[in-house]
Residue frames relative to the residue before (quaternion, step in Angstrom):
aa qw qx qy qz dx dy dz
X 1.0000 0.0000 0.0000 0.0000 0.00 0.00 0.00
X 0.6448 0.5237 -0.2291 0.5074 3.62 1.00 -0.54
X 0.3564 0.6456 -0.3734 0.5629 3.67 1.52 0.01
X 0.8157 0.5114 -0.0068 0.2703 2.43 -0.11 -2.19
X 0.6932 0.2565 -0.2697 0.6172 3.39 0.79 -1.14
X 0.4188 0.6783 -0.4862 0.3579 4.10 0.67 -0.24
X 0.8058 0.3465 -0.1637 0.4514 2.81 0.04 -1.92
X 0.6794 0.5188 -0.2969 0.4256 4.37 0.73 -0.39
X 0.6636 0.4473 -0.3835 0.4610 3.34 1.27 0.09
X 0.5839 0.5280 -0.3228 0.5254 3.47 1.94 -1.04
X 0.6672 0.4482 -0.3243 0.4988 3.87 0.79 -0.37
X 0.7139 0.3849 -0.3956 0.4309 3.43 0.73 -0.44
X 0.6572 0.4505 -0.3493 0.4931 3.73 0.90 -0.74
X 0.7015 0.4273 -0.4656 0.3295 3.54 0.90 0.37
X 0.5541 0.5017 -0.3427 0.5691 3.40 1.37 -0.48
X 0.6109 0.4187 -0.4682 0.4819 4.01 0.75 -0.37
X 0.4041 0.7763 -0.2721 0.4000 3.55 0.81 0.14
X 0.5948 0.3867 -0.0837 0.6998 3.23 0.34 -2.32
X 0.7688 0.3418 -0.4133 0.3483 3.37 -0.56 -0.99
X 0.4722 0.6853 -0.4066 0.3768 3.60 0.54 -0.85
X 0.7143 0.5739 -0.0618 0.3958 3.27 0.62 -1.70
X 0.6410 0.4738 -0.2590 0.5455 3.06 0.72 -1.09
X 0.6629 0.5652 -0.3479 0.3466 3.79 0.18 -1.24
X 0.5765 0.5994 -0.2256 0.5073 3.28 1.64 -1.74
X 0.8032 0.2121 -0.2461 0.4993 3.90 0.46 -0.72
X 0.7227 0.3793 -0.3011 0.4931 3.99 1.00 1.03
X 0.7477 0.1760 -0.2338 0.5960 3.10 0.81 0.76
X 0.3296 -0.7113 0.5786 0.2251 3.49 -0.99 1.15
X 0.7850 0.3534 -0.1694 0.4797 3.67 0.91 0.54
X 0.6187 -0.7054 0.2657 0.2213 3.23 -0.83 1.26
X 0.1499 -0.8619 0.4653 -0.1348 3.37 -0.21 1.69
X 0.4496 0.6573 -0.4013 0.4526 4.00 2.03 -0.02
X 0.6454 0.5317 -0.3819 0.3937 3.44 0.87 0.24
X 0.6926 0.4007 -0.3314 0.4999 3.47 1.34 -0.19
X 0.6603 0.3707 -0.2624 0.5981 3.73 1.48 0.77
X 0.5892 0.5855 -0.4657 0.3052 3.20 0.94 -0.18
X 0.4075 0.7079 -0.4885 0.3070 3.78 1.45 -0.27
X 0.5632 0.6682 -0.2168 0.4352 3.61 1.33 -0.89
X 0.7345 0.2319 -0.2559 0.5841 3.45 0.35 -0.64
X 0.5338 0.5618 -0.3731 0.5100 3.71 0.89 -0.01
X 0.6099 0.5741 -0.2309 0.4950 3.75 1.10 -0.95
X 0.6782 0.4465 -0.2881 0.5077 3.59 0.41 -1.71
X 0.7381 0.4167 -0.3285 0.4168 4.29 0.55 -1.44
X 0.5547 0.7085 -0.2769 0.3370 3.53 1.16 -0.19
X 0.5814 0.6291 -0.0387 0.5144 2.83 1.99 -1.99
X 0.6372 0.5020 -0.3061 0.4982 3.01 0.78 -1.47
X 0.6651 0.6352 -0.2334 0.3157 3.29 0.31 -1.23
X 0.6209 0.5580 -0.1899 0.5167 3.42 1.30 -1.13
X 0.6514 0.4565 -0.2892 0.5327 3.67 0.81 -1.40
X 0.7022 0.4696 -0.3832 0.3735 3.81 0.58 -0.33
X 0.6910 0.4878 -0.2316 0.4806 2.94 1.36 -0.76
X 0.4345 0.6961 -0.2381 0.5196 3.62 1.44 0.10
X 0.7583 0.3013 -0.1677 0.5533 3.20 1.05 -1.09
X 0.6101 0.5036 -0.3849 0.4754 3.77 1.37 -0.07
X 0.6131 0.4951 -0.4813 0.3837 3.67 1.00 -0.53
X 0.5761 0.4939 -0.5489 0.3507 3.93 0.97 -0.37
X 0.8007 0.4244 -0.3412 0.2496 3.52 0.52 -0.33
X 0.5378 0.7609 -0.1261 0.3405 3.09 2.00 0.04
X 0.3056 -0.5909 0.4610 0.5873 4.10 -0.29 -0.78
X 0.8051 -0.4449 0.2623 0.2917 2.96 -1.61 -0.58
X 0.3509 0.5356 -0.5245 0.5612 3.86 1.86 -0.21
X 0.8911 0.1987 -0.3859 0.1324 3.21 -0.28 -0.72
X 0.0577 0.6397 -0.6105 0.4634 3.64 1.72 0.73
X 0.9054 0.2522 -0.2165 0.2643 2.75 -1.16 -2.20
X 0.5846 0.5040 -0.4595 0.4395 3.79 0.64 0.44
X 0.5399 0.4476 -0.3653 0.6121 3.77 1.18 -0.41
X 0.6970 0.3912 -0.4091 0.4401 4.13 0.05 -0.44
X 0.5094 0.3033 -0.4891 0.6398 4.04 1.17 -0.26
X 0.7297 0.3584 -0.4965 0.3041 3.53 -0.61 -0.54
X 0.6973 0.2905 -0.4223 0.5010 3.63 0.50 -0.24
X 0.4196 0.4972 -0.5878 0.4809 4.14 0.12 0.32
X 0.6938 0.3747 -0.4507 0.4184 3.48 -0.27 -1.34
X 0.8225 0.4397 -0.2566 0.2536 3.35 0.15 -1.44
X 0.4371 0.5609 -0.4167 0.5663 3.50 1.15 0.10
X 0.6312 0.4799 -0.3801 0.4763 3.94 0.62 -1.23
X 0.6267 0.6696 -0.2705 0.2929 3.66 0.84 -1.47
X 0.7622 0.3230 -0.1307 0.5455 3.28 1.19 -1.41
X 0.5280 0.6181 -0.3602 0.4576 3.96 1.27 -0.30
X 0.6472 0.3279 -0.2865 0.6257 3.81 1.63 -0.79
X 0.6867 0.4062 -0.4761 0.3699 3.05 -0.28 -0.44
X 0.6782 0.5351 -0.3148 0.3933 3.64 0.66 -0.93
X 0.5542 0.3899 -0.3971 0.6190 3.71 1.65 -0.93
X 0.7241 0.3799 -0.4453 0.3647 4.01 -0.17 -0.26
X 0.8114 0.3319 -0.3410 0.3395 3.75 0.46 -0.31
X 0.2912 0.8031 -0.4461 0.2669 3.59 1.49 -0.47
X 0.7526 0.4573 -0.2447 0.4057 3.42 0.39 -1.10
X 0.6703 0.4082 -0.3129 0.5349 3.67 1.23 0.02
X 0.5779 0.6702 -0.4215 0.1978 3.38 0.89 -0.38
X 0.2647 0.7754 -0.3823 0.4273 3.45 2.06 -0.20
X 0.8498 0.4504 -0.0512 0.2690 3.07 0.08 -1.84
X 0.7861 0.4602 -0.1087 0.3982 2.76 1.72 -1.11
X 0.4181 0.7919 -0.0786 0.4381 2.46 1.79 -0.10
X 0.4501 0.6259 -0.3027 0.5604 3.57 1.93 -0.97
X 0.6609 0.6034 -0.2944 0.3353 3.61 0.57 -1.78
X 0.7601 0.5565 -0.1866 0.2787 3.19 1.03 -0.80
X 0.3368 0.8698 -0.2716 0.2371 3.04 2.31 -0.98
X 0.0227 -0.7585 0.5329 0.3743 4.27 0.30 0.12
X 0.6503 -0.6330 0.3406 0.2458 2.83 -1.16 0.91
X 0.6379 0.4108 -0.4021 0.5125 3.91 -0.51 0.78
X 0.5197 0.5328 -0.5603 0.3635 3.52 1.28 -0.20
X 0.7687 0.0597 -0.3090 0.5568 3.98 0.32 0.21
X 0.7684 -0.5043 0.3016 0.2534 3.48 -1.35 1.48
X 0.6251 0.6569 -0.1589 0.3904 3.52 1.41 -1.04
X 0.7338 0.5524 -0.0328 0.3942 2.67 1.46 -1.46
X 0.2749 0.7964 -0.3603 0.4006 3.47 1.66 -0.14
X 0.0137 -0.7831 0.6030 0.1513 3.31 -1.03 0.63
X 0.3172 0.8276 -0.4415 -0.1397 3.33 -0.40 0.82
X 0.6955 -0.4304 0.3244 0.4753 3.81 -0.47 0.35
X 0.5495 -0.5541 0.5812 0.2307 3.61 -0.94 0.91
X 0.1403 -0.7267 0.6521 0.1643 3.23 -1.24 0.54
X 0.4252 -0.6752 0.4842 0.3589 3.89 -1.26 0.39
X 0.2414 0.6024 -0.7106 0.2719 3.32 -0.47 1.72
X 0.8791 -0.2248 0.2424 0.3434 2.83 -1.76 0.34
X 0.7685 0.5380 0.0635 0.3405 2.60 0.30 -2.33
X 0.5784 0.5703 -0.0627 0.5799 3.36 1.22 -1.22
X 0.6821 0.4927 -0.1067 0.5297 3.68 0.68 -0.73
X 0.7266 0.3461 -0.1682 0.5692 3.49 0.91 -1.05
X 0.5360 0.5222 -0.3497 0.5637 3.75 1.49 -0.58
X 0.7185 0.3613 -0.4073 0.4328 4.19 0.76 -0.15
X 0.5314 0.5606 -0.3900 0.5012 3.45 1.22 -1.04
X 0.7467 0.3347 -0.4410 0.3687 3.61 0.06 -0.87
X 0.7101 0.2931 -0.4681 0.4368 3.88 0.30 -1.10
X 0.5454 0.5138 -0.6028 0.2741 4.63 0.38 -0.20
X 0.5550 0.6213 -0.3725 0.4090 3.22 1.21 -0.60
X 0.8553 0.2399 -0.2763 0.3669 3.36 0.24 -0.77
X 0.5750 0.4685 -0.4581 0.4900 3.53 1.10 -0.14
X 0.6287 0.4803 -0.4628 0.3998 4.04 0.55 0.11
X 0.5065 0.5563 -0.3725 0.5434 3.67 1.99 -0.47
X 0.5148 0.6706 -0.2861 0.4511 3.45 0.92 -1.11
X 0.8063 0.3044 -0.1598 0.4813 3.45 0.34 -1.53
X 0.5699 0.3743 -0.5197 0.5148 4.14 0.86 -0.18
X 0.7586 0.4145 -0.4006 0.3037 3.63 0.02 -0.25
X 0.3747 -0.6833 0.5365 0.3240 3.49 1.95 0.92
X 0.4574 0.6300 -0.6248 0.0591 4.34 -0.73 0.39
X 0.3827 0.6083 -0.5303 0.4497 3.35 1.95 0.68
X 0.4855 0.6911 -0.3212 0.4284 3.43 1.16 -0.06
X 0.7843 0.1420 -0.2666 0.5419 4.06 -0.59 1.30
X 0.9072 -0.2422 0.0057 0.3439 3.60 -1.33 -0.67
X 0.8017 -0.4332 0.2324 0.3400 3.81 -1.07 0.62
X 0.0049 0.8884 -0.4567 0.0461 3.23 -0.90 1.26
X 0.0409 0.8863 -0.3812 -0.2598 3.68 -0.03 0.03
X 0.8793 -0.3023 0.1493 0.3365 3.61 -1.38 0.35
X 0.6567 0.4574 -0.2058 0.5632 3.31 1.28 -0.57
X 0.5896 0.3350 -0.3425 0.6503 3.79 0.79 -0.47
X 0.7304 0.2982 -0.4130 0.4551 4.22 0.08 -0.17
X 0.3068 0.5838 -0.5305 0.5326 4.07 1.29 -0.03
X 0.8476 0.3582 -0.2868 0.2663 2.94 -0.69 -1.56
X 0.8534 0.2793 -0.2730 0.3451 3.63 0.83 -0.72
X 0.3480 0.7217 -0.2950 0.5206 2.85 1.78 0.82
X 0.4635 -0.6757 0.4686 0.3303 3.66 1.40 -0.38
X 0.8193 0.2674 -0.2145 0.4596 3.76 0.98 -0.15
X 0.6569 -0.4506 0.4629 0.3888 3.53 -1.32 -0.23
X 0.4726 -0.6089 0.5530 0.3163 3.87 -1.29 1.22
X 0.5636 0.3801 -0.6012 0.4201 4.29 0.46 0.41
X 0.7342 0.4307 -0.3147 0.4200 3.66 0.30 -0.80
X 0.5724 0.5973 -0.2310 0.5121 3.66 0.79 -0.53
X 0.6653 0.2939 -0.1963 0.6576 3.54 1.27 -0.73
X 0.5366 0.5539 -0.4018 0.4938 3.70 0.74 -0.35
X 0.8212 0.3318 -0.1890 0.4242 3.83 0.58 -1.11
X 0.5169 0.4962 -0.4765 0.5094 3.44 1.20 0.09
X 0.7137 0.3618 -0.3620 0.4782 3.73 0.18 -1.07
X 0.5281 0.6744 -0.3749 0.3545 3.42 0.84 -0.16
X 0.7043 0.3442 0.0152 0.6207 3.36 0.48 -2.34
X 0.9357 0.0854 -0.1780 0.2925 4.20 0.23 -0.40
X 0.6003 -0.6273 0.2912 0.4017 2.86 1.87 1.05
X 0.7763 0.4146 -0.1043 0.4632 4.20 0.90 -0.28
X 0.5301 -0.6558 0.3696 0.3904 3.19 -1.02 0.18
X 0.6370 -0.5620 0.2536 0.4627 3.51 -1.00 -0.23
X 0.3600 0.7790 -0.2751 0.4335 3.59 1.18 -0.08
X 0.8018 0.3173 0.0459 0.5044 2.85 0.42 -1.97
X 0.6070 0.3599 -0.3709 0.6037 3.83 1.02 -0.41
X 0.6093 0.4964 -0.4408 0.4336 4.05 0.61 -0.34
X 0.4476 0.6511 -0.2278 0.5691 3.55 1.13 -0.63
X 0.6322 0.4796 -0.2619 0.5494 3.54 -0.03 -1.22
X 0.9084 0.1027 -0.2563 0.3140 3.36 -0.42 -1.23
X 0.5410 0.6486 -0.3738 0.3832 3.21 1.25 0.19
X 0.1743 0.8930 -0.1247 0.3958 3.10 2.07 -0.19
X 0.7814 0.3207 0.2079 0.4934 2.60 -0.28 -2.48
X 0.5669 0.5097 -0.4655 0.4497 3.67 1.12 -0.45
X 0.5950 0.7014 -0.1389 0.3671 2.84 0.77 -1.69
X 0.7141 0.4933 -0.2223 0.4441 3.77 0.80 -0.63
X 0.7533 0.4674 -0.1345 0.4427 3.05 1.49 -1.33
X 0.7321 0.3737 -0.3304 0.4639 3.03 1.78 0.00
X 0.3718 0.6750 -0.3486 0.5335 3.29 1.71 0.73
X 0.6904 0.5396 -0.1615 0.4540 3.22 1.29 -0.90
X 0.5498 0.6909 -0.1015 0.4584 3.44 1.58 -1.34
X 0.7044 0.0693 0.2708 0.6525 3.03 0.43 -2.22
X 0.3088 -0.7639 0.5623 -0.0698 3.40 -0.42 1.98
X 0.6213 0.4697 -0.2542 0.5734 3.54 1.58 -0.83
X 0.5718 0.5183 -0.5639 0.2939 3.47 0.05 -0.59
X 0.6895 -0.4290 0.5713 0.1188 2.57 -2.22 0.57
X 0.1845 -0.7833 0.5504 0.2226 4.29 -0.38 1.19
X 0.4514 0.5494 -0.4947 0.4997 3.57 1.02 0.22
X 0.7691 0.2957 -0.3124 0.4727 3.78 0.17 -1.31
X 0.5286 0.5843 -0.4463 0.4242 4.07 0.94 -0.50
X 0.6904 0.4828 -0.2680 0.4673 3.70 0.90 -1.46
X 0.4592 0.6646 -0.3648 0.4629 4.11 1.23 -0.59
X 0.7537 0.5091 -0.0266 0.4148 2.96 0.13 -2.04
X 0.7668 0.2405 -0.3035 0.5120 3.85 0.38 -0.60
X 0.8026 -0.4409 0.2790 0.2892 3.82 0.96 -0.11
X 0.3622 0.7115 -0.4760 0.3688 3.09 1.91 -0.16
X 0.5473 -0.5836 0.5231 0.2936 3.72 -1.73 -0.43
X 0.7260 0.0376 0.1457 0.6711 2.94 1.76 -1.40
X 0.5072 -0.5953 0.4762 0.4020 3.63 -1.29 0.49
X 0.6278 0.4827 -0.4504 0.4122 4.01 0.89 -0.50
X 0.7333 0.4494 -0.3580 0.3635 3.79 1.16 -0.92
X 0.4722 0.5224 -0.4932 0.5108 3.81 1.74 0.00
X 0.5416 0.6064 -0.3589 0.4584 3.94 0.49 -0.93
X 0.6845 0.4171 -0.2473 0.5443 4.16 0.68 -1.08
X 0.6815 0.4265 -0.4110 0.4299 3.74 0.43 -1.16
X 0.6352 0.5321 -0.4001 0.3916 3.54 0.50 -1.94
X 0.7538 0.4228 -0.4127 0.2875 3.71 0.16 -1.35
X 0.6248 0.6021 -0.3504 0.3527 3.34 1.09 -0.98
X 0.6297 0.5552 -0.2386 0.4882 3.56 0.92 -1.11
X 0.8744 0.3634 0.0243 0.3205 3.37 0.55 -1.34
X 0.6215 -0.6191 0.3759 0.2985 3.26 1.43 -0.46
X 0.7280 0.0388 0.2358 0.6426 3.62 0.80 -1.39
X 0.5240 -0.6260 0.4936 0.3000 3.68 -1.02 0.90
X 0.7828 -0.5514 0.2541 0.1365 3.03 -1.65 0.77
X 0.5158 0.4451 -0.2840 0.6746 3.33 2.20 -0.44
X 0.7835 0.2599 -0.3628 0.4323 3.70 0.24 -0.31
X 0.4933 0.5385 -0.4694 0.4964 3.76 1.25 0.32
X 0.5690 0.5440 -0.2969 0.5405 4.19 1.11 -0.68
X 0.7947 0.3165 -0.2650 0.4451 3.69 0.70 -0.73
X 0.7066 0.3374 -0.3448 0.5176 3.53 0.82 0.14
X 0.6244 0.2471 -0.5453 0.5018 3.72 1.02 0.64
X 0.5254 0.5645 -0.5185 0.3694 3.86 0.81 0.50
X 0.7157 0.4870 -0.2480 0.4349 3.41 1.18 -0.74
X 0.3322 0.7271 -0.4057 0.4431 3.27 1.55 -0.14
């Protein structure tokens, strides 16, 4: 049984991974919250099966404390499963493997002519893309910016990790970022909830996670040391 449950956490925390990843390069917005109940579920499970094997050596309070603990946890995974169901559609695209439509191939540019003018033209437009800030407000993912890009969401993901070193997530982020500063900078009064709205965030706690990540120090103590400046 210790195998068994071994080896299913090391396989699951690697496929919760990949998948991870994926989401990160299909959606310019954080989507690990409508799956993370899952990796919460399995450490939970585990948990139970250990606790299973202690009630044989145990009395009976501490049974009747393993039968609540396994109710809640049945409720735990019955809500969460009614609250996220309705996304699993969506989330579900992210997962597509890539080559399952012809488009969707990724393959590395070669250095022809042809091949060369095919990057200049789409750097061009995603740097036109980026002065007109439209990474800027409500959720988008790699396949809806492909398409108005003029190319396919494998190559398009191929030239970002390429040209900014990152996924698409995390480079959408970025420049939302950098919005985000300038309008901290601008408008000292504003509200970081309405600022975090306004450049595209989902939530003021998931602008608060990016900014720190990016930045070092949260977004109120990054505003008071370029005000005190």
């Amino acid at each position: 049984m210790v195998v068994n449950i071994s080896e299913l956490a090391f396989l699951f925390r690697k496929q919760y991974k990949l998948n991870g990843e994926m989401l990160d390069n299909y959606f310019s917005n954080d989507m690990h919250y409508f799956v993370r109940w899952t990796s919460r579920s399995i450490t939970l499970l585990i948990i139970s099966w250990v606790f299973a094997v202690v009630t044989l050596f145990t009395n009976v309070y501490v049974n009747l404390v393993f039968q609540a603990y396994m109710v809640t946890l049945n409720f735990y995974i019955a809500i969460n499963f009614t609250n996220f169901c309705t996304k699993y559609g969506d989330i579900a695209r992210a997962y597509l493997p890539a080559g399952e439509d012809p488009e969707d191939i990724i393959i590395k540019p070669k250095e022809t002519d042809s091949q060369t003018i095919e990057v200049q033209t789409l750097e061009h437009r995603i740097n036109t893309w980026m002065e007109a800030k439209e990474y800027v407000g409500s959720q988008f993912t790699i396949d809806e910016l492909a398409t108005k890009l003029g190319t396919n969401k494998g190559y398009l993901s191929f030239f970002i990790n390429e040209h900014f070193g990152t996924n698409f997530s995390v480079w959408v982020s970025g420049l939302r970022i950098n919005e985000a500063k300038q309008l901290m900078t601008a408008n000292p009064e504003r509200k970081l909830e309405d600022i975090a709205y306004t450049v595209g965030f989902s939530s003021p706690s998931y602008f608060s996670k990016v900014f720190a990540s990016h930045e070092g120090m949260s977004p109120t103590v990054w505003r008071r040391e370029v005000m005190s400046k």
